[in-house]
Biopython code that builds the backbone (N, CA, C, O; Angstrom):
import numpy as np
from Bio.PDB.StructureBuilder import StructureBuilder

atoms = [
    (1, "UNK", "N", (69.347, 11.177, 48.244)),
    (1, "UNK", "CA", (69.172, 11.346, 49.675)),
    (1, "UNK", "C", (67.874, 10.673, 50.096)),
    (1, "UNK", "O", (66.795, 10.808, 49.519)),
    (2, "UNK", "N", (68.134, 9.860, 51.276)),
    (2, "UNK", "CA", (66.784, 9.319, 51.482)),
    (2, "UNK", "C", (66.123, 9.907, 52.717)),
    (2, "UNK", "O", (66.681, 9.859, 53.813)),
    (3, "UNK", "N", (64.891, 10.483, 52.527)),
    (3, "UNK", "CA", (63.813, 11.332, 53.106)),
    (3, "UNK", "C", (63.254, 11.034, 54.629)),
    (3, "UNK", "O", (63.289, 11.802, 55.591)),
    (4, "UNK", "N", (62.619, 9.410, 54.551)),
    (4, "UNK", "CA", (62.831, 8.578, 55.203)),
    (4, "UNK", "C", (63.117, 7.405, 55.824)),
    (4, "UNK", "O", (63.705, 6.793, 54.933)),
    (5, "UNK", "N", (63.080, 6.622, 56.869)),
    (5, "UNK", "CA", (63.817, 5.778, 57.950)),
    (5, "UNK", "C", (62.660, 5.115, 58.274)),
    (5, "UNK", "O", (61.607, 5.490, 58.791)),
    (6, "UNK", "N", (63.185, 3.722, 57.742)),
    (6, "UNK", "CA", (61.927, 2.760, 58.758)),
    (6, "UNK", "C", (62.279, 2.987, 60.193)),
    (6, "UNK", "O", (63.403, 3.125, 60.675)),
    (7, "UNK", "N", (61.042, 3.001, 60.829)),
    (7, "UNK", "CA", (60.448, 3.345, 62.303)),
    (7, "UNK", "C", (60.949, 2.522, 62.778)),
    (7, "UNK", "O", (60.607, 1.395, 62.418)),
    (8, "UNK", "N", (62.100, 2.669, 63.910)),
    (8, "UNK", "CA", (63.119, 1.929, 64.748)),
    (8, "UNK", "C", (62.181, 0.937, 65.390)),
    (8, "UNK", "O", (62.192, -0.279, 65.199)),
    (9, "UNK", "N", (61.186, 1.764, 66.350)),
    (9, "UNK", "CA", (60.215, 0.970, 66.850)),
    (9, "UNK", "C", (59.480, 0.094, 66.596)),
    (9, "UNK", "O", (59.419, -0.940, 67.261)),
    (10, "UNK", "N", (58.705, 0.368, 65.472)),
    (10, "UNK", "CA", (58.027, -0.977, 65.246)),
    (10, "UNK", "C", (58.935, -1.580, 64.012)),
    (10, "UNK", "O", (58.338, -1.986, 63.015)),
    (11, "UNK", "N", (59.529, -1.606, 64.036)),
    (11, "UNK", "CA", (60.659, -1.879, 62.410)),
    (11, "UNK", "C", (59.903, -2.386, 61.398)),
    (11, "UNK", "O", (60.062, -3.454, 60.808)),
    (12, "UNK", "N", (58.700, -1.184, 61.161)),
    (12, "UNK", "CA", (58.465, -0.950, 59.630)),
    (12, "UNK", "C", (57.363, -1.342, 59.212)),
    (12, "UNK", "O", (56.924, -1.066, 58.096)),
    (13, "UNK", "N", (56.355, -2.551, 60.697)),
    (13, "UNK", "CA", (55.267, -3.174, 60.738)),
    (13, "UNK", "C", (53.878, -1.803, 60.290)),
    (13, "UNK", "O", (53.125, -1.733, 59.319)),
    (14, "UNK", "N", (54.064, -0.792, 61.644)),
    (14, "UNK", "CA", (53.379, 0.310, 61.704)),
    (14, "UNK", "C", (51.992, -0.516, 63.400)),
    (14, "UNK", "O", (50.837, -0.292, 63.761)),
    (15, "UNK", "N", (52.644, -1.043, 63.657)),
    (15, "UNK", "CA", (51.473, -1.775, 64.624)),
    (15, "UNK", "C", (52.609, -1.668, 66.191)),
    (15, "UNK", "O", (53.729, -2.167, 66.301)),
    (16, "UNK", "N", (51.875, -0.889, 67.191)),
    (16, "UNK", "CA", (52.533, -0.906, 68.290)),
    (16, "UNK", "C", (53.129, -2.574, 68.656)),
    (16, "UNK", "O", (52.520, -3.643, 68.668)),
    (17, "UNK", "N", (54.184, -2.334, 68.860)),
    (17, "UNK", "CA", (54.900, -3.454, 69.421)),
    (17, "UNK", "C", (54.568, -3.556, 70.663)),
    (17, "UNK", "O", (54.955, -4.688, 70.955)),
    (18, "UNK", "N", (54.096, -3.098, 71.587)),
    (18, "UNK", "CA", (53.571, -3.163, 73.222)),
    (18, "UNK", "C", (52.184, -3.712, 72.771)),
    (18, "UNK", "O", (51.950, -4.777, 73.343)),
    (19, "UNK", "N", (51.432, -3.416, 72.130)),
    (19, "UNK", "CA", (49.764, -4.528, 72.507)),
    (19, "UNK", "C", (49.952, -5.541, 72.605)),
    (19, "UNK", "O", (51.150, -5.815, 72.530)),
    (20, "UNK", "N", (49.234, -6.437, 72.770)),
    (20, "UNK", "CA", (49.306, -7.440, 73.235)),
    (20, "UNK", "C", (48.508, -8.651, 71.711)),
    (20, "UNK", "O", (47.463, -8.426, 71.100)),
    (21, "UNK", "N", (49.097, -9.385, 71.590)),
    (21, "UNK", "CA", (48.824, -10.714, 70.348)),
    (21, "UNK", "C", (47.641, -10.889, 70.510)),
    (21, "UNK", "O", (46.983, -10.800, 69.473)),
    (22, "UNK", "N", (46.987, -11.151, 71.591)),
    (22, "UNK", "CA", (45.480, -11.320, 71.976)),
    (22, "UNK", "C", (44.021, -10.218, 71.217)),
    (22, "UNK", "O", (42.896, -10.414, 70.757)),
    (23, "UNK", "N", (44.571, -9.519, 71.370)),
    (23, "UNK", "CA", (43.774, -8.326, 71.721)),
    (23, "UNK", "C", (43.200, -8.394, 69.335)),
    (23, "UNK", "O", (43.872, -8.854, 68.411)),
    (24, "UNK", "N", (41.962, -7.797, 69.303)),
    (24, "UNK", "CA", (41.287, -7.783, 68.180)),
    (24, "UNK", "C", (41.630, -6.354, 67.672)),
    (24, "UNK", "O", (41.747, -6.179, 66.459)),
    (25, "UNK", "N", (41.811, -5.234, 68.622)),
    (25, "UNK", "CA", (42.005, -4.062, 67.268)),
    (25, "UNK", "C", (43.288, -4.081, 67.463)),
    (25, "UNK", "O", (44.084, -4.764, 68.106)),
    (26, "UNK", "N", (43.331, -2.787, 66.463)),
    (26, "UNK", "CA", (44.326, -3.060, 65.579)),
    (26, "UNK", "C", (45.442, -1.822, 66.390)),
    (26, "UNK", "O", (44.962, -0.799, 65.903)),
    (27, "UNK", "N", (46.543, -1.362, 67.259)),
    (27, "UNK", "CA", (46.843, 0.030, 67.574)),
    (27, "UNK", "C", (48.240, 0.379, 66.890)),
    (27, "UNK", "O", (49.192, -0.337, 66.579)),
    (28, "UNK", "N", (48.031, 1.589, 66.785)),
    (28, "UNK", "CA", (49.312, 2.187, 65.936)),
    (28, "UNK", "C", (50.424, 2.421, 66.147)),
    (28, "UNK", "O", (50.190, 3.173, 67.093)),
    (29, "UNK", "N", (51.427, 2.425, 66.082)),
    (29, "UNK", "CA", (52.636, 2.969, 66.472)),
    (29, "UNK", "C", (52.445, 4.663, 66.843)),
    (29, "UNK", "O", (51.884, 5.397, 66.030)),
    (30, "UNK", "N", (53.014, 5.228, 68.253)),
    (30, "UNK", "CA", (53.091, 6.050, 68.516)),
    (30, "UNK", "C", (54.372, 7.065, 67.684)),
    (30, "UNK", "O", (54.349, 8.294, 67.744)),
    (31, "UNK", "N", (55.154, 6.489, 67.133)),
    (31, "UNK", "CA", (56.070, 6.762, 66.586)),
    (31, "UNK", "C", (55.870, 7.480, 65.107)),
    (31, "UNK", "O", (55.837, 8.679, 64.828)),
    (32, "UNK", "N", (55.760, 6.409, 64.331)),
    (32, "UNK", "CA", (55.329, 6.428, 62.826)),
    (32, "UNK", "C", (53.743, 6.905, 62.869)),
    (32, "UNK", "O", (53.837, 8.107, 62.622)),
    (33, "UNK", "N", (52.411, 6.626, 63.040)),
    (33, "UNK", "CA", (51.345, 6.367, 63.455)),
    (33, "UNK", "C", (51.267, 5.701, 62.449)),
    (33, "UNK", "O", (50.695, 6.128, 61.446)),
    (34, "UNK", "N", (51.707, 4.771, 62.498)),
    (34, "UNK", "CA", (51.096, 3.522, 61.421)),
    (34, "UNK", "C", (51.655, 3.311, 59.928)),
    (34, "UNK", "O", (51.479, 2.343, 59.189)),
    (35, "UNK", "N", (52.408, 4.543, 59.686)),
    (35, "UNK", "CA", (53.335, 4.587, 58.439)),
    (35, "UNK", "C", (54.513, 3.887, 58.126)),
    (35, "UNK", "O", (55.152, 3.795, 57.077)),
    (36, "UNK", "N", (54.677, 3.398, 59.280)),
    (36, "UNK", "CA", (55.842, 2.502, 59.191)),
    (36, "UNK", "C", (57.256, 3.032, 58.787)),
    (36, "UNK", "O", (58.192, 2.249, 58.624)),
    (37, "UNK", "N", (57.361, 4.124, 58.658)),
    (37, "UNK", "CA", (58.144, 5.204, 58.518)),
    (37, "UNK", "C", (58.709, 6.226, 58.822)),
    (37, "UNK", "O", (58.082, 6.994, 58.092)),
    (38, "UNK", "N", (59.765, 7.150, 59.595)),
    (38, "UNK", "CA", (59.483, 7.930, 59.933)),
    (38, "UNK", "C", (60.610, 9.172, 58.856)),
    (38, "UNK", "O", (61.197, 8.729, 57.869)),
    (39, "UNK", "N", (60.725, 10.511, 59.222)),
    (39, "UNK", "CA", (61.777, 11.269, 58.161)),
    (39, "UNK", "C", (62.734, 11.389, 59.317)),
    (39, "UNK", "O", (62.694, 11.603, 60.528)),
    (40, "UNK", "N", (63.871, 11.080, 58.090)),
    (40, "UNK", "CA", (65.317, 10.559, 58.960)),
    (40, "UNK", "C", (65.626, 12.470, 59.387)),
    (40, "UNK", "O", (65.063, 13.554, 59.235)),
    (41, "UNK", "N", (66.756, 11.957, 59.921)),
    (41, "UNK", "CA", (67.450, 12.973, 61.292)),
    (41, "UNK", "C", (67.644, 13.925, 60.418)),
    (41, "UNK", "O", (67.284, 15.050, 60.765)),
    (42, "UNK", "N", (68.349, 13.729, 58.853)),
    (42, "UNK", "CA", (68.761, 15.157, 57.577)),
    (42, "UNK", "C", (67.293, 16.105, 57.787)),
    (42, "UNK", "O", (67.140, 17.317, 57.945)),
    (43, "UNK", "N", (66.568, 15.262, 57.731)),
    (43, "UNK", "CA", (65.586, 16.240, 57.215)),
    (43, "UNK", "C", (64.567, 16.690, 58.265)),
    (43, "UNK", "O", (63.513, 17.289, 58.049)),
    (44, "UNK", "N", (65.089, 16.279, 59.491)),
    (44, "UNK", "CA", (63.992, 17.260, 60.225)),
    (44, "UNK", "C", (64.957, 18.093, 60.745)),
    (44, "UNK", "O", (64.480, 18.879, 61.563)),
    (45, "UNK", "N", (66.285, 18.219, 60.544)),
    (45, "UNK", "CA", (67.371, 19.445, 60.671)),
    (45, "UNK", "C", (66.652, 20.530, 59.968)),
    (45, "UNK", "O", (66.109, 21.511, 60.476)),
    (46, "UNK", "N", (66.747, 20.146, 58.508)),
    (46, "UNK", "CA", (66.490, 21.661, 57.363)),
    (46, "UNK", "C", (64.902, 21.900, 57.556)),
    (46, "UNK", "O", (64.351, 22.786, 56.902)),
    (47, "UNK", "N", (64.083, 20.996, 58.577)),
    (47, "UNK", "CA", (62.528, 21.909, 58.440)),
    (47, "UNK", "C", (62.583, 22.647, 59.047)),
    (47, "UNK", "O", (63.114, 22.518, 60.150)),
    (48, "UNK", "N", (62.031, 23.849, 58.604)),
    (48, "UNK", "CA", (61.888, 24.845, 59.385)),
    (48, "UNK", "C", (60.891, 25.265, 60.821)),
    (48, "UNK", "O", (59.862, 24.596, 60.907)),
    (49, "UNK", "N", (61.064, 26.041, 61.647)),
    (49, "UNK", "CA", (60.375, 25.701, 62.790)),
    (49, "UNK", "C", (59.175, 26.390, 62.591)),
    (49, "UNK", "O", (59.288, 27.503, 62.077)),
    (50, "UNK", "N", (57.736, 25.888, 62.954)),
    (50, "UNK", "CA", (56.658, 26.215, 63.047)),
    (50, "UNK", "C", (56.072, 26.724, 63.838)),
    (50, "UNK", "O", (55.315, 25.961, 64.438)),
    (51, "UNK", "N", (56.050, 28.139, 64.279)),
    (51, "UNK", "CA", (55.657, 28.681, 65.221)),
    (51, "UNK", "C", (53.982, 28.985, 64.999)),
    (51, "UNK", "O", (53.405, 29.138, 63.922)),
    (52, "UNK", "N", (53.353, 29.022, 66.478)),
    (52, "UNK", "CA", (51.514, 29.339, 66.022)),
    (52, "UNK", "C", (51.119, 30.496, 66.923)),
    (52, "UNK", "O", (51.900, 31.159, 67.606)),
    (53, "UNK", "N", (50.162, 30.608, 66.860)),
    (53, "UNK", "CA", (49.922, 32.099, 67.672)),
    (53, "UNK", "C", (49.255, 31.983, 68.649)),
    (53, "UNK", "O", (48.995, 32.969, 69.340)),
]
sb = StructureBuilder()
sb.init_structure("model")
sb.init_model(0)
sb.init_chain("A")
sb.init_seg("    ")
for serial, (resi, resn, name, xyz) in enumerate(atoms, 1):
    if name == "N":
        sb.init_residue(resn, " ", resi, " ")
    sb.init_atom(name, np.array(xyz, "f"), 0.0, 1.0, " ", f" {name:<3s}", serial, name[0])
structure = sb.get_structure()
C-alpha cells in the first residue's frame, strides 16, 4: 500500500508553482510544504481525528 502521493500541485518539485521565475527565494508549496509529497486519500481515512482542548 502506498502511504503517499506526489503533490498534485506542484507535481513533486515541492516549490510553489504561483511565484514567479524572477524572484530569488525560494517559497514552498502550500500543499506538501515542500515535501513534495502528500499522504494519499487511504490514509487520511484511517487517521484518527485529533481533537485539542
Amino acid at each position: 500500500m502506498n502511504d503517499f502521493d506526489i503533490c498534485e500541485r506542484c507535481d513533486g518539485s515541492g516549490a510553489d508553482p504561483l511565484q514567479s521565475f524572477h524572484d530569488d527565494e525560494f517559497t514552498h508549496c502550500r500543499d506538501c510544504r515542500g515535501d513534495g509529497v502528500t499522504l494519499s486519500f487511504d490514509e487520511l481515512i484511517e487517521e484518527p481525528l485529533r481533537l485539542s482542548a
